[in-house]
Steps between C-alpha positions, in 0.01 A plus 500: 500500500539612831774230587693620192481861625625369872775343321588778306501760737683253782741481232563882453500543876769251538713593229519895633531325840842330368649771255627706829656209641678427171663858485582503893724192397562638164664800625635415830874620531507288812519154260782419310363358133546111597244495809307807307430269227371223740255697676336630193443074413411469836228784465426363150399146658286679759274644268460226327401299745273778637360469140475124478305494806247702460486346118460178703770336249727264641842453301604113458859420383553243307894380486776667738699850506863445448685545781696772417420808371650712239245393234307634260137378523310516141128487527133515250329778553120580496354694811720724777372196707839288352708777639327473854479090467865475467605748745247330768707154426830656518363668874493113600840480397676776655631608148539876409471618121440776271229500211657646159197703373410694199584896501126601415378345845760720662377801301132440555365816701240338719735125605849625382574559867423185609732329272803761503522512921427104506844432313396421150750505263370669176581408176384680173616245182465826300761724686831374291800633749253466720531128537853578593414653781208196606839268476695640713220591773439124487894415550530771769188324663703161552832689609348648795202204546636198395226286681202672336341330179311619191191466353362579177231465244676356203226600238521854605101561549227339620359188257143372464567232285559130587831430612728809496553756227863603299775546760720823481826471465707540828451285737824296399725780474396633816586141662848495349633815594390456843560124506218375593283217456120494304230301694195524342110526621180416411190631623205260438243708446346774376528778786322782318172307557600362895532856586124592320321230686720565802477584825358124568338367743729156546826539422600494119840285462755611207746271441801595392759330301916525551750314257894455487679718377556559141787534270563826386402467147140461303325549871171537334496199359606353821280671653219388307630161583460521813172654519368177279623229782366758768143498333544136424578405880222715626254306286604167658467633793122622478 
């Protein structure tokens, strides 16, 4: 009980302690948009790895990082723990992103903040024009910060199931129009319950899966394709 409340409350304190540094980047005149954008990843990664250790959860890729960037990374989504997993990896890659992130997470009243000034880009699927306007943020993104990437939850919410849920549509037309590739990832394992159980007291290893890229077409069964030989090497490997 009284670890969970540590954990809890060392996560609030942490999470106000990073929403000021968010908007000083956010809103600093003195940036142009490229190196604006990489500072917010760059303060991304450092919470996350403040997060991951005192979580005690050690990250462990599985297959390389193309070199270059440009790319729009697809992942399965369970726990806010993915988000900081990834971002962690991508730290000990030198690669900048942005998340793509549902509108309601923007408009929450008590996090909201935390997501708007950390350079989410919000979507809301029900918004019609609106997803106009999502399109061309995304293309004026890649005109002014061509090396960034992009990551996103393909099935649009969080899944408790095995495997990974329905994916939204998107994800292909937003890699056309900005011409770039897919490279999928798979988290093995189920992150809602590492961050219950968490902090440990030896480090907790979650390994983390990256493919090839996909074609642009039926990337959820691809997807799922992938995420079969992942599990299936991972086994053999026991």
């Amino acid at each position: 009980m009284f670890k969970n409340l540590r954990k809890y409350l060392y996560m609030i304190w942490l999470g106000k302690k990073f929403i000021p540094i968010f908007r000083h980047v956010y809103l600093d005149t003195q940036l142009d948009e490229h190196d604006r954008y990489h500072a917010l990843s760059k303060e991304r990664q450092n919470y996350s790895l403040s997060v991951l250790e005192y979580l005690n959860v050690v990250p462990v890729m599985h297959g390389d990082l193309p070199e270059a960037n440009r790319v729009l990374y697809i992942a399965n989504h369970r726990s806010l723990l993915d988000i900081i997993s990834i971002e962690s990896l991508f730290s000990t890659q030198q690669k900048a992103g942005m998340w793509i992130a549902k509108q309601t997470l923007l408009d929450n009243r008590i996090y909201g903040k935390f997501f708007e000034y950390s350079g989410c880009i919000a979507v809301d699927l029900k918004a019609g024009k609106g997803m106009l306007a999502f399109f061309k943020k995304i293309k004026h993104i890649f005109q002014v910060a061509p090396d960034l990437n992009l990551f996103m939850f393909p099935e649009g919410e969080r899944f408790g199931g095995e495997g990974v849920g329905p994916f939204q549509p998107g994800a292909e037309k937003i890699a056309k129009a900005n011409k770039m590739q897919i490279v999928p990832i798979y988290i093995d394992d189920q992150l809602e319950k590492v961050y219950q159980a968490s902090p440990f007291k030896q480090p907790y290893e979650v390994h983390i899966h990256i493919g090839e890229p996909l074609a642009l077409e039926n990337i959820e069964e691809q997807y799922r394709a992938f995420m079969a030989s992942a599990k299936e090497a991972a086994a053999k490997t026991a």
